[in-house]
Steps between C-alpha positions, in 0.01 A plus 500: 500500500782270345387501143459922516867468665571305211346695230738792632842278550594593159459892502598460840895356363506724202446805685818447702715516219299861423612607867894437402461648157297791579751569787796501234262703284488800747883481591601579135231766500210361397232505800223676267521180278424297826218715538348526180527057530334496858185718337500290196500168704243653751265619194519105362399415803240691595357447169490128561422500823182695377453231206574143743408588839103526452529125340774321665520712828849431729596265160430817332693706650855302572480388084485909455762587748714234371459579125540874569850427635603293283409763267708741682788206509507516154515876436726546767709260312492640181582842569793395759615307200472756279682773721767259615572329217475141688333214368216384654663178503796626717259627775337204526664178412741406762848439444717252680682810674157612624446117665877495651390836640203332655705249650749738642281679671283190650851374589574827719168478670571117601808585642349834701235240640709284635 
């Protein structure tokens, strides 16, 4: 069970940033672009999943759920990108701001606690 949780970590982290993105997507008016990703990522994976699973069986299927949204990380990324005109580079490098932020907020949470 650890090494299929494993083989899915990685599609697992990249689909998060979809969830923010795709979120931003459909609050400028884009939610059909979220859709037409979703069926894209969920045709890659079926089509693995048909390809690994009869081979590699649970491996099989976490490397095709993983790949497939990392997939959809990636075209999620590009049209964002595209319709925003950010870099991918800005949405996902962080900045020192974005780590004093971090530390604000962990800061206010300590000090609720105690």
């Amino acid at each position: 069970a650890y090494t299929a949780m494993a083989l899915l970590l990685p599609g697992i982290v990249c689909w998060s940033v979809v969830r923010v993105l795709a979120n931003d997507l459909a609050g400028r008016g884009w939610p059909s672009t979220n859709s037409a990703i979703s069926f894209a990522t969920l045709v890659i994976n079926t089509g693995l999943n048909m390809w690994l699973i009869p081979s590699y069986f649970a491996y099989g299927a976490a490397i095709a759920t993983s790949v497939s949204y990392v997939v959809g990380t990636i075209l999620t990324l590009v049209v964002y990108c595209h319709i925003t005109g950010v870099s991918p580079a800005a949405l996902l490098v962080p900045r020192i701001d974005d780590l004093k932020d971090v530390i604000r907020v962990m800061r206010t949470f300590r000090t609720k606690g105690d």
